[in-house]
C-alpha positions as CSV (number, residue, x, y, z in Angstrom):
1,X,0.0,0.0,0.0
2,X,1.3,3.5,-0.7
3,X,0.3,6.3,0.6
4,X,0.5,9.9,-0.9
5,X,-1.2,12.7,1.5
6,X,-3.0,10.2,4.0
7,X,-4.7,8.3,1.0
8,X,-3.8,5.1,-0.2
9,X,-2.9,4.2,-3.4
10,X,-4.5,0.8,-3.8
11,X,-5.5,0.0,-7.2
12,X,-8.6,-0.7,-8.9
13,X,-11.8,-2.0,-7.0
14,X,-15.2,-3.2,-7.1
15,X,-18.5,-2.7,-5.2
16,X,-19.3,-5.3,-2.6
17,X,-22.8,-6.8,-3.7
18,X,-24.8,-9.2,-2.6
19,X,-25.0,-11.1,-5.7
20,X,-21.4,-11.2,-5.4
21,X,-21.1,-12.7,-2.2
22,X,-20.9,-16.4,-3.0
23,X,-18.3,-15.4,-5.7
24,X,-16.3,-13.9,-3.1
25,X,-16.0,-15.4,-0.4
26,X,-15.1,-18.9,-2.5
27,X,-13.3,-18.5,-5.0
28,X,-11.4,-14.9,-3.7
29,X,-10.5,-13.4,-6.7
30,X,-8.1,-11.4,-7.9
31,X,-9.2,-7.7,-6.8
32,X,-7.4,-4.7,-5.3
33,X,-10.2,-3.9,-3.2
34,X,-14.0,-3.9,-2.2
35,X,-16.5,-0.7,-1.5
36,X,-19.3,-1.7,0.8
37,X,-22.0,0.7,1.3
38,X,-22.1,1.5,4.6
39,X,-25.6,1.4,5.5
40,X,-26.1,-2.2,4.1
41,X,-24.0,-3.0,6.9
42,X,-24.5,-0.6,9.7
43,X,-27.8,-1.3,11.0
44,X,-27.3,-5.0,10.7
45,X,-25.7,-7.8,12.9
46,X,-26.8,-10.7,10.6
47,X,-25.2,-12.5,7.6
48,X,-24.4,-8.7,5.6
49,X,-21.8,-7.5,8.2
50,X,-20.5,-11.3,8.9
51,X,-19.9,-11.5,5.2
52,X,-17.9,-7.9,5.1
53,X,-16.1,-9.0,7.9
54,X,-14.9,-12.4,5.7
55,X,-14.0,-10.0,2.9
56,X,-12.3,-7.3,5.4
57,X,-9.8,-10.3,6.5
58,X,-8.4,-11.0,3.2
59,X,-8.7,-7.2,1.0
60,X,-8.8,-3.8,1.9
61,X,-12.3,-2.1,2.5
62,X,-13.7,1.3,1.6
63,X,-16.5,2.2,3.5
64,X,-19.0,4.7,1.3
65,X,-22.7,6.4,2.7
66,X,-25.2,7.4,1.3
67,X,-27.1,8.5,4.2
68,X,-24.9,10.9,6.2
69,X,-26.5,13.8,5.2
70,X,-23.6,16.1,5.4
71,X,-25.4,19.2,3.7
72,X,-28.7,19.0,5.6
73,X,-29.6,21.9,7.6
74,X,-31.3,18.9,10.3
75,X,-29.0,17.8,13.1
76,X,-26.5,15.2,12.0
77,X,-28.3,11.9,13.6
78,X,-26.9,10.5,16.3
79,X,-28.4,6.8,16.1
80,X,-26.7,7.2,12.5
81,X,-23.2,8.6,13.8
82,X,-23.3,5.9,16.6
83,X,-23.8,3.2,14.0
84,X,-21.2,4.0,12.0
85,X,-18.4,4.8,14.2
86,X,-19.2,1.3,15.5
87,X,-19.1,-0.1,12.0
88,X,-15.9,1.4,11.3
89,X,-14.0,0.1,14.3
90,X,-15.3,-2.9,13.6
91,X,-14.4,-3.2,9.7
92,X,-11.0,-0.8,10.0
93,X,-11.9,0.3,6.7
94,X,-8.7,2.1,4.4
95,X,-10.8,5.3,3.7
96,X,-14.1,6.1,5.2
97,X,-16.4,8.4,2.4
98,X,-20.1,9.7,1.8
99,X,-21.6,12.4,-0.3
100,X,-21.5,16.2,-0.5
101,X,-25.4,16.7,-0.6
102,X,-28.4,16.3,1.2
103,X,-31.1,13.5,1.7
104,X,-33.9,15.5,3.5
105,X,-34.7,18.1,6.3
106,X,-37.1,18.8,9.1
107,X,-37.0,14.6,9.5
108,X,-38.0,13.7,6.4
109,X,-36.0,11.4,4.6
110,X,-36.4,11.2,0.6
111,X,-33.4,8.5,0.0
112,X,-31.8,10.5,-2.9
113,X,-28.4,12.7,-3.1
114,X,-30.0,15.9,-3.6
115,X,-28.1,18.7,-4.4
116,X,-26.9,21.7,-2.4
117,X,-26.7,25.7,-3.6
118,X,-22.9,26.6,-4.3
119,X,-22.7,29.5,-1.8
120,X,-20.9,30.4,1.0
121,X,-23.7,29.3,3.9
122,X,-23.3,26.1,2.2
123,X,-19.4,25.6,2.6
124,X,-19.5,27.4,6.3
125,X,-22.4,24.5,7.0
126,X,-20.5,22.0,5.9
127,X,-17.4,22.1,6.6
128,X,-19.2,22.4,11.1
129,X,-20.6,19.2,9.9
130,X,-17.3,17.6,8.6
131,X,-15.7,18.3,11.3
132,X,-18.3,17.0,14.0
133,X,-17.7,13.3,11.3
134,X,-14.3,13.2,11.4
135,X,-13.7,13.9,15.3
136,X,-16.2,11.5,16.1
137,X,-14.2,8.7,13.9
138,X,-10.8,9.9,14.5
139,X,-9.9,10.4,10.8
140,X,-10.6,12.2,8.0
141,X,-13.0,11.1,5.3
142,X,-13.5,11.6,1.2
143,X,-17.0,13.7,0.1
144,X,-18.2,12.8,-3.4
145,X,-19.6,15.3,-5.5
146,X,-23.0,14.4,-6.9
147,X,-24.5,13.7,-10.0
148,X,-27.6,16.6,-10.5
149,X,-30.4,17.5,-12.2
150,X,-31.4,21.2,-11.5
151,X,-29.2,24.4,-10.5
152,X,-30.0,27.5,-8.0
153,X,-30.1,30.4,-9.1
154,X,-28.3,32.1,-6.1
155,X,-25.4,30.2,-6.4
156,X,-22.5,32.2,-6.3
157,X,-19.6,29.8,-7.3
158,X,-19.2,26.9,-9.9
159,X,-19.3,23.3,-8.8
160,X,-15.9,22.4,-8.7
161,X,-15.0,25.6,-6.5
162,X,-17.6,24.7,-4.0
163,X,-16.6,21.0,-3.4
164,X,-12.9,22.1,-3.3
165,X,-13.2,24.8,-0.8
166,X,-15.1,22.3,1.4
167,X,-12.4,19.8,1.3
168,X,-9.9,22.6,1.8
169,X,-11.4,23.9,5.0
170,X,-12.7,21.0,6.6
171,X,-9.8,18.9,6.4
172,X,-11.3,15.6,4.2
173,X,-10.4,15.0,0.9
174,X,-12.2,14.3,-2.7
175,X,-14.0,11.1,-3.6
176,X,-14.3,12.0,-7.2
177,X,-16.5,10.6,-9.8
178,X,-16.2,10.9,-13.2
179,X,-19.3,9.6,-14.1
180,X,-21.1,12.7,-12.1
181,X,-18.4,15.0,-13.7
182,X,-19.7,13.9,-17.3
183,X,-23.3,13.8,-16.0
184,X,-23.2,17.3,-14.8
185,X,-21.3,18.6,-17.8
186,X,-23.9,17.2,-20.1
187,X,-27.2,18.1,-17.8
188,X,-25.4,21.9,-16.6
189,X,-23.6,22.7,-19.6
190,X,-20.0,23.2,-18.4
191,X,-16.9,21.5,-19.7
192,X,-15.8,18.7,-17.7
193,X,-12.1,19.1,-18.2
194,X,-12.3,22.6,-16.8
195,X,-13.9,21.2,-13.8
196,X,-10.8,18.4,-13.3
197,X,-7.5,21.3,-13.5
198,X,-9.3,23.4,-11.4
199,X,-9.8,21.1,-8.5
200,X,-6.2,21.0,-6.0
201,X,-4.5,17.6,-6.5
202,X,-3.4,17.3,-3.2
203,X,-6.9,17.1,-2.4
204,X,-8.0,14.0,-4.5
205,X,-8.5,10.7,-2.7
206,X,-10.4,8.2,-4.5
207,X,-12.1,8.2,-8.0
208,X,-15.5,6.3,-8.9
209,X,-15.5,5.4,-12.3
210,X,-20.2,4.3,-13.7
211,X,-22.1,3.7,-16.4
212,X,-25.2,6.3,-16.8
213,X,-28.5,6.5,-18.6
214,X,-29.0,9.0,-21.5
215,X,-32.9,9.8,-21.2
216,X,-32.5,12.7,-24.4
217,X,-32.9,15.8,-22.8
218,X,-30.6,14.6,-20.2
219,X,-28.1,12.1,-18.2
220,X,-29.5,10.3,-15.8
221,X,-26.6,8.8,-13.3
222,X,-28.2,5.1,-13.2
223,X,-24.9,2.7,-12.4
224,X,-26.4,0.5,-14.6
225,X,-24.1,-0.1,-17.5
226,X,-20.2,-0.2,-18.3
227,X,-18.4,3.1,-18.6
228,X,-18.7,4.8,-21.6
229,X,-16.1,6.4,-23.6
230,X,-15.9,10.0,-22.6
231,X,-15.8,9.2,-18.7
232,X,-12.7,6.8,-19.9
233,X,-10.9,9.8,-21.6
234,X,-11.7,11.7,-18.4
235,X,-10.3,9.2,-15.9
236,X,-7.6,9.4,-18.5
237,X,-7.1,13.1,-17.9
238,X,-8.0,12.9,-14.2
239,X,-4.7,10.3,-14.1
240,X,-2.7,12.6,-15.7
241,X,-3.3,15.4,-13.6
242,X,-3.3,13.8,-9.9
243,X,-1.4,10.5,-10.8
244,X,-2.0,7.2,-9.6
245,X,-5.5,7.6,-7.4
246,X,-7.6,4.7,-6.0
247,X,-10.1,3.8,-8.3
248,X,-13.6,2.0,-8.1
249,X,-15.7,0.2,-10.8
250,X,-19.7,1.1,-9.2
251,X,-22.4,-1.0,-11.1
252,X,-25.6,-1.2,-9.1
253,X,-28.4,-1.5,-11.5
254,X,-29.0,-4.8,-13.8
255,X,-25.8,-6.0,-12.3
256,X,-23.6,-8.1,-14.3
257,X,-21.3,-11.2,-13.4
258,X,-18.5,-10.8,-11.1
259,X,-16.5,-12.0,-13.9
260,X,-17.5,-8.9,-16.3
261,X,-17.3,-6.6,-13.6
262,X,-13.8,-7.7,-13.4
263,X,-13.3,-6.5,-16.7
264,X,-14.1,-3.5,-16.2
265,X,-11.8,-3.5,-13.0
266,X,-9.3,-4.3,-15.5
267,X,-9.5,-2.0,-17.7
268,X,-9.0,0.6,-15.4
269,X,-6.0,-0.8,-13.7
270,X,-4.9,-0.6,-17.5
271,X,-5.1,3.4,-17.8
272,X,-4.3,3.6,-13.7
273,X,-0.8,1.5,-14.3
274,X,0.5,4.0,-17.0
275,X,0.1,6.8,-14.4
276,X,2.5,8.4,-12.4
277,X,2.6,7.5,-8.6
278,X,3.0,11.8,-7.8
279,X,3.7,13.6,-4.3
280,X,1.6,15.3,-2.3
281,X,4.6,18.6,-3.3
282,X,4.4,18.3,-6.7
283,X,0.5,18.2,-6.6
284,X,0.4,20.9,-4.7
285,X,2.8,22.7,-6.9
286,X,1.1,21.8,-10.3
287,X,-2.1,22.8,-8.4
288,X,-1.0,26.4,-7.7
289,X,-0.3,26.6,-11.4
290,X,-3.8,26.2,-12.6
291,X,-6.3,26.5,-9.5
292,X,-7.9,29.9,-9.0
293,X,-7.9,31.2,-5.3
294,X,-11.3,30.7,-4.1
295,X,-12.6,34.0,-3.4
296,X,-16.3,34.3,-1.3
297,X,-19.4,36.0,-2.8
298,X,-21.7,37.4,-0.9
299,X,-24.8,36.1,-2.0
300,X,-27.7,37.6,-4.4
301,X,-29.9,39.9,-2.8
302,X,-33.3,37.9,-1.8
303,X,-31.6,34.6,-1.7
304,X,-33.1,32.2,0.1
305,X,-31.5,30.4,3.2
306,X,-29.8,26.9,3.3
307,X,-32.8,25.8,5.0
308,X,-35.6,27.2,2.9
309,X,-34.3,26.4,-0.2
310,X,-34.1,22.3,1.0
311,X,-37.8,22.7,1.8
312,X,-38.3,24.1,-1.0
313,X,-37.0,21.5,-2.7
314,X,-38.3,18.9,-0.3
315,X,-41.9,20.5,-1.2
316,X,-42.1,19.8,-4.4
317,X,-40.9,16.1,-5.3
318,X,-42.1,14.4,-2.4
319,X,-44.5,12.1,-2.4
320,X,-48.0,13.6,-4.0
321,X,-46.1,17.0,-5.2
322,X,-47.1,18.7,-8.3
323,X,-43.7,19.7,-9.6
324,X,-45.1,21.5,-12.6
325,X,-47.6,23.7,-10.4
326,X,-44.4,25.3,-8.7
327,X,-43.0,28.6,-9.3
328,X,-39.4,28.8,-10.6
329,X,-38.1,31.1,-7.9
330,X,-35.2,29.1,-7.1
331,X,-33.9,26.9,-10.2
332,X,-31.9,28.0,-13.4
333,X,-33.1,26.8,-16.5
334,X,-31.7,22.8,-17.7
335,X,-31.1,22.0,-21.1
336,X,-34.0,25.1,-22.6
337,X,-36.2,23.5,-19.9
338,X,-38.0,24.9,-16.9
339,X,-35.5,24.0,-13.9
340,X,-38.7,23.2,-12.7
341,X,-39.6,19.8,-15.2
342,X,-36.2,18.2,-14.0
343,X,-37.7,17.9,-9.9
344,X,-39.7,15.3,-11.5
345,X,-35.9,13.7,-11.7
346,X,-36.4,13.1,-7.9
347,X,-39.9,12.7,-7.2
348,X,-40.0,9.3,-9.3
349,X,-36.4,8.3,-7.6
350,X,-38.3,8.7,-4.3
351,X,-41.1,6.0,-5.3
352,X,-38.7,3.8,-7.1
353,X,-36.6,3.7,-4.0
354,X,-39.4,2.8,-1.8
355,X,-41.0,0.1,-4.3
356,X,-37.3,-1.3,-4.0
357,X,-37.1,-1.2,-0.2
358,X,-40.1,-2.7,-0.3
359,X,-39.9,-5.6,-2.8
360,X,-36.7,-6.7,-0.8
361,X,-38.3,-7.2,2.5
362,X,-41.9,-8.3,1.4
363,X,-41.2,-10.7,-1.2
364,X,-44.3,-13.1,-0.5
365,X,-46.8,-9.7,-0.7
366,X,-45.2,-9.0,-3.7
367,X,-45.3,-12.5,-5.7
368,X,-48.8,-13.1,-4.7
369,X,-50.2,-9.7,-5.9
370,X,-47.9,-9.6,-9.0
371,X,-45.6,-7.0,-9.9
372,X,-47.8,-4.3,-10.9
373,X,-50.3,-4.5,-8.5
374,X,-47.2,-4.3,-6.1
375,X,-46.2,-1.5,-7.5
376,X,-49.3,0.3,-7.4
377,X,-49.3,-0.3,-3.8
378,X,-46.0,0.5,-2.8
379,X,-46.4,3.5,-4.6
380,X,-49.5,4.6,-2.2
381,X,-47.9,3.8,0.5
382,X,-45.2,5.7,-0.2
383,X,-47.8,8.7,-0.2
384,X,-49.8,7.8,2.6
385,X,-46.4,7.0,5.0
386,X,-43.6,9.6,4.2
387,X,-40.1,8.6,4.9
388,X,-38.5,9.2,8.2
389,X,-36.3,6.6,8.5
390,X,-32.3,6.9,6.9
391,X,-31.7,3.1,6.3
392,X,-34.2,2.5,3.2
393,X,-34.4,-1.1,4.5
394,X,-36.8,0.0,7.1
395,X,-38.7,2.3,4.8
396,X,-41.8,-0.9,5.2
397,X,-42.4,-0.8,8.9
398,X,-45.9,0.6,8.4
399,X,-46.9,-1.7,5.3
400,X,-48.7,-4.1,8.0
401,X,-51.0,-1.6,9.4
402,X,-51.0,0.1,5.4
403,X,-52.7,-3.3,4.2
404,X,-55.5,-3.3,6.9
405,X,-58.4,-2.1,5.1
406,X,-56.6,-1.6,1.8
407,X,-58.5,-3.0,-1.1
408,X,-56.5,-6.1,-1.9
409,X,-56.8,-7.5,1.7
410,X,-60.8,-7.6,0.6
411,X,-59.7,-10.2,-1.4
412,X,-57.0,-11.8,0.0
413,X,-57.7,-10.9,4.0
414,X,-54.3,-13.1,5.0
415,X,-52.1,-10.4,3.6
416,X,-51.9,-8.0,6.5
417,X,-50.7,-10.8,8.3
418,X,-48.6,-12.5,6.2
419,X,-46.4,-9.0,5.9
420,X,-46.6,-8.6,9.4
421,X,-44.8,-11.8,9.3
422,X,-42.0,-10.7,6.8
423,X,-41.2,-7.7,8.9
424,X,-40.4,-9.8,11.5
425,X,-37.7,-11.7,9.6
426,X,-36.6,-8.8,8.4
427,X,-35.6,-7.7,11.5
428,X,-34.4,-11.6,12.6
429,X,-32.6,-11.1,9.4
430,X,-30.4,-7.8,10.9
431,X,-30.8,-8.9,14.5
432,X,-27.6,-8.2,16.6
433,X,-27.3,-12.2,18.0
434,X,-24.8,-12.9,20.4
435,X,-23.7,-16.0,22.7
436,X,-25.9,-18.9,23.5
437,X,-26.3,-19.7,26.7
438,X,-24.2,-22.2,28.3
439,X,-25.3,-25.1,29.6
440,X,-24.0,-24.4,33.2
441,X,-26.4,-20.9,33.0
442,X,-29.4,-23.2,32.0
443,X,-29.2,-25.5,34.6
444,X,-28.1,-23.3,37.4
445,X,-31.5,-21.9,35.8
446,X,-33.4,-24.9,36.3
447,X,-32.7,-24.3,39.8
448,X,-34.4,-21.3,40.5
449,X,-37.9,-20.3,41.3
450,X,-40.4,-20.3,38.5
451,X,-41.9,-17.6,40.2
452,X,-39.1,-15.8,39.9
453,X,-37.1,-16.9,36.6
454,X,-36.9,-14.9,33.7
455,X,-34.9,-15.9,30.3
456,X,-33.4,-14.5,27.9
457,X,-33.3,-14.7,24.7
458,X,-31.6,-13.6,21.5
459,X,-32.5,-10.3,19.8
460,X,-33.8,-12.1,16.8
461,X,-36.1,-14.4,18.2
462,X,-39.8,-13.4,17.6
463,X,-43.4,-15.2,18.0
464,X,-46.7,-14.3,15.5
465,X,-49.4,-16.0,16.1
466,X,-52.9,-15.6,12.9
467,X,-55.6,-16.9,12.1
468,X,-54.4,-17.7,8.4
469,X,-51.8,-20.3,7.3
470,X,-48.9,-17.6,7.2
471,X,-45.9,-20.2,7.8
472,X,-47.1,-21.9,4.8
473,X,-47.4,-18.7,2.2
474,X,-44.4,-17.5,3.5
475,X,-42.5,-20.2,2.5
476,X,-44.2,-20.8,-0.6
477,X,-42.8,-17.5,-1.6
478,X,-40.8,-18.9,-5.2
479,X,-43.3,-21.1,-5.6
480,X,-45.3,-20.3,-9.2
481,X,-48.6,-19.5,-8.4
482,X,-50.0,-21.9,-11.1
483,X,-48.1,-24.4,-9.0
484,X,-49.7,-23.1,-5.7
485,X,-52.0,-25.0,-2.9
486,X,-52.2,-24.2,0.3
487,X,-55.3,-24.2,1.9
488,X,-56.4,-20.6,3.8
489,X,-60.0,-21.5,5.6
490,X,-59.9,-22.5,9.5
491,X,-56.2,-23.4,9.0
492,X,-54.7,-20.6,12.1
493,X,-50.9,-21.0,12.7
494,X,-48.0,-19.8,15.3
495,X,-45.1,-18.9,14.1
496,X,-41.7,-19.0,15.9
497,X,-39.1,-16.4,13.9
498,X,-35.3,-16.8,14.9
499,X,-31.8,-16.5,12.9
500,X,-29.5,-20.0,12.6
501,X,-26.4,-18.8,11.3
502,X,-26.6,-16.5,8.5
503,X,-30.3,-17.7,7.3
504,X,-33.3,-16.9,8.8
505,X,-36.3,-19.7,10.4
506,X,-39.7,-19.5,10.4
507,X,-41.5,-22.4,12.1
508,X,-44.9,-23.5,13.0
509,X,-45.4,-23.9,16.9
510,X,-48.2,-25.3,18.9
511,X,-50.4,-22.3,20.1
512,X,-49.4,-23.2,23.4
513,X,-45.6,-23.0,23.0
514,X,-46.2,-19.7,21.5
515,X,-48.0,-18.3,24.7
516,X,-45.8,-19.0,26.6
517,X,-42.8,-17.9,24.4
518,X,-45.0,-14.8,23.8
519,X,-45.4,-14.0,27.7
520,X,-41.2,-15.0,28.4
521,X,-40.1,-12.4,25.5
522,X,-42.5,-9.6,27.3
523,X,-40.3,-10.4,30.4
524,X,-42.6,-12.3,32.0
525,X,-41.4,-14.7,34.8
526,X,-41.7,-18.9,33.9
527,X,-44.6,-19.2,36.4
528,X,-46.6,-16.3,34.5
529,X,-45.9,-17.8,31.6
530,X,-47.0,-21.2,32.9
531,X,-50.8,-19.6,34.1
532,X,-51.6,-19.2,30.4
533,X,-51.9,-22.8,29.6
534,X,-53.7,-23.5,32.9
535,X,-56.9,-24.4,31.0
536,X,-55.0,-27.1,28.6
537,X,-56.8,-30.3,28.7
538,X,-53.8,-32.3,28.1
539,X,-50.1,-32.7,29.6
540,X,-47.8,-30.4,27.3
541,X,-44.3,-31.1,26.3
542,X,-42.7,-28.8,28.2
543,X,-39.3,-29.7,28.9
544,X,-39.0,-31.0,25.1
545,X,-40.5,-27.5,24.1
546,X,-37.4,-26.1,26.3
547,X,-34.8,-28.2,25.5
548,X,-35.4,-27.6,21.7
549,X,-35.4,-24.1,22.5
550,X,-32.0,-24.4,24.3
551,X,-30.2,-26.5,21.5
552,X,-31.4,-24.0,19.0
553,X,-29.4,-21.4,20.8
554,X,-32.2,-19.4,21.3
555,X,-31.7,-18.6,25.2
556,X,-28.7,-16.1,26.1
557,X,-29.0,-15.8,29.6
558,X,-31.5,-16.0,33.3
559,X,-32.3,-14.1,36.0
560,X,-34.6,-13.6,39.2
561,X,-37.0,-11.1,38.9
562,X,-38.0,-9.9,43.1
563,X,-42.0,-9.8,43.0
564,X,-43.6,-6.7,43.2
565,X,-44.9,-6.7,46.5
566,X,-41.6,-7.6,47.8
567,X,-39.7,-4.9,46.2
568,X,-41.8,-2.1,47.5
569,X,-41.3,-3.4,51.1
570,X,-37.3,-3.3,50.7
């Protein structure tokens, strides 16, 4: 590894997905290093972060947001912060990076990397939030500029002034991709070379390298496809001017092989291997020659403020906004079009990130209903239930509640339940498990009073009990629907939800079982537990119900709970 200005010089790499994963960790091929996005992996202690783990101990690891939020005029979230400064002293990742933008304000979140004003209020209200980042984590970190598709009119400064002064004055460095270069270029009309010689050197840390979608009247920065020819010729020029500089391949959408995405890795260690390895002095010093001392504007009279111009934004392309009913007050004009017709850009992202979110984590809803009727409803619900959440995985808490009443559950009335059921091993899925109990806890346990004994069990481990057969449609969730049988009428079941390893279980448990399972997880003691199957008309299993429960590795611990009446005498 060699290191040029505190940022390593380590090649060409790929994006850590999940399609990938299999690939990886078997057959570890030949690649310089991996990019994981951070918030796959943050709010999860399941098989995700396990699996980044296995890839940390054999390449090096970028860590890259997409959530941080760096240009919101919100508080920077502390659940968020607390997350990923555990993540990153768990991973050690070789550069830790996110995006110079925005994802929402005043608590709502609309998943996308919108775009902030070039003016000074911005770079002052950055470079606070920067700082807070990088003393929390104890290092500095890379900001990305963003690919956009509308322009303020009381910005002051160009692009590629306003991301450099940021990095100057906060202390991080560049995360610089190409693709958004060329994106912008094409969407803003500027020239994309001007933008690379007038950004310092010195400052440049990493460079993403993407495919894009032309849509006619403008680019639309997709990651679906290989890189085309002009952001080659840039990376080209980008080498040239900063030498040798960490370089990812990013393919996210209609993701190919890991075999062609090598390629593609390999085609830019081509260009990166015929550029010079320069030093931090002579980037500097070719710097000076060509950058232009930033110099601060005040802004335009009747500008708005940081703030109002995000809910401005915010207003009109969230969910149910009329983009073409607002007033251009604050957006040049894009290509000969209204600024205005390009928020339609990021109203659709919004409801294609949410029907995404959602087709991950309710996979049964969605083959039952069928893709468009799916869609339809995700794309209510993404109306009805506004974003609040950063991690897009959790986006679908509410779709439960959303289905009760809704029109398909007149004719299929098991589908409130049956996603209730799917959230629950969604959150098995990311559960943060930990040790079994041992068997010396259990029967030191076994001792106690079951008046007084409480367990324990593992964070994942989750009852639902419905009147519908949900077990059975959940796991007939790849099963074609021509092919499908499962009777629904006077067929209730119990389910007990838990996570073996990296996969997640769901099981059908005897309605007593889950009772007293249900009443344990509420913290109940044994014997309160026990009271709820006082009117069974038969002698249950109970220490085979237990002992199952034990070898599954579902009980982490006991304790004696001190009755009520007892406690308030002491």
């Amino acid at each position: 590894m060699t290191e040029l200005g505190g940022w390593p010089r380590l090649g060409c790499g790929v994006g850590l997905r999940s399609t990938h994963y299999d690939t990886v960790l078997s057959e570890h091929p030949r690649m310089d290093w991996f990019e994981a996005i951070t918030e796959n992996f943050m709010d999860s202690g399941g098989r995700p972060v396990r699996i980044l783990e296995e890839v940390r101990r054999r390449y090096p690891v970028a860590l890259h947001g997409v959530s941080l939020s760096i240009g919101s005029a919100d508080p920077l979230h502390p659940r968020y912060l607390s997350r990923l400064r555990e993540l990153v002293d768990r991973i050690e990742p070789f550069v830790v990076s996110d995006h110079l933008c925005w994802c929402g304000v005043d608590g709502d979140s609309l998943h996308d990397l919108l775009p902030l004003p070039f003016t000074e209020e911005a770079i002052e209200h950055v470079v606070r939030r920067v700082g807070q980042v990088q003393e929390l984590l104890g290092r500095p970190i890379l900001i990305e500029n963003v690919s956009s598709y509308v322009t303020y009119r009381h910005s002051t400064v160009p692009e590629w002034e306003f991301l450099a002064e940021t990095a100057r004055r906060s202390g991080c460095g560049i995360l610089l991709d190409l693709n958004n270069v060329y994106v912008n270029s094409v969407n803003h009309g500027f020239d994309p070379s001007e933008y690379l010689r007038r950004l310092p050197g010195e400052l440049v840390g990493q460079f993403h390298l993407a495919g894009h979608t032309n849509m006619g009247r403008y680019l639309f920065d997709t990651h679906g496809g290989e890189v085309i020819d002009p952001v080659w010729r840039l990376y080209e020029q980008a080498l040239e001017l900063y030498g040798k500089v960490s370089t990812l391949i990013e393919w996210d959408d209609r993701i190919p092989s890991f075999e062609r995405l090598a390629e593609e890795a390999r085609k830019a260690r081509e260009y990166y291997e015929r550029a010079e390895l320069k030093s931090p002095d002579r980037l500097a010093s070719e710097s000076a020659g060509r950058v232009t001392p930033y110099v601060v504007r005040t802004a335009p009279a009747g500008a708005p403020a940081l703030v109002e111009t995000q809910r401005w934004l915010k207003t009109h392309i969230k969910p149910g906004a009329r983009p073409e009913d607002a007033a251009a007050v604050c957006l040049n004009p894009q290509g000969g079009d209204p600024g205005v017709e390009r928020l339609a850009v990021y109203a659709g992202g919004y409801f294609a990130r949410v029907h995404e979110a959602l087709a991950e984590v309710y996979e049964s809803v969605r083959h039952l209903l069928g893709e468009a009727a799916f869609r339809e409803l995700a794309d209510a619900y993404a109306v009805a239930h506004p974003s609040r959440e950063y991690n897009l995985t959790y986006v679908g808490r509410q779709l439960p509640q959303f289905l009760e009443g809704h029109p398909h559950t007149e004719r299929l009335g098991f589908l409130p339940d049956l996603a209730a059921l799917e959230w629950r091993v969604t959150e098995a899925f990311h559960a943060y498990d930990g040790p079994a109990a041992t068997a010396e806890v259990l029967s030191a346990a076994a001792e106690l009073d079951p008046e007084r004994l409480t367990l324990e069990f593992q964070p994942s481990v989750q009852v639902f009990a419905s009147m519908w057969p949900v077990v059975d449609l959940w796991q007939a969730r790849r099963t074609p629907l021509d092919k499908l049988d499962i009777a629904l009428e006077g067929r209730p079941q119990c389910a007990l939800v838990y996570r073996r390893g990296s996969e997640v279980v769901c099981e059908v448990i005897a309605k007593e079982a889950f009772l007293i399972l249900e009443a344990l997880l509420s913290g109940a003691t044994l014997g309160r537990a026990l009271e709820r199957l006082s009117d069974a008309d038969e002698e249950l299993p109970l220490g085979p119900w237990f002992a199952d429960w034990s070898a599954k590795g579902l009980l982490t611990g006991a304790g004696s709970a001190v009755p009520v009446g007892e406690a308030v005498e002491r």
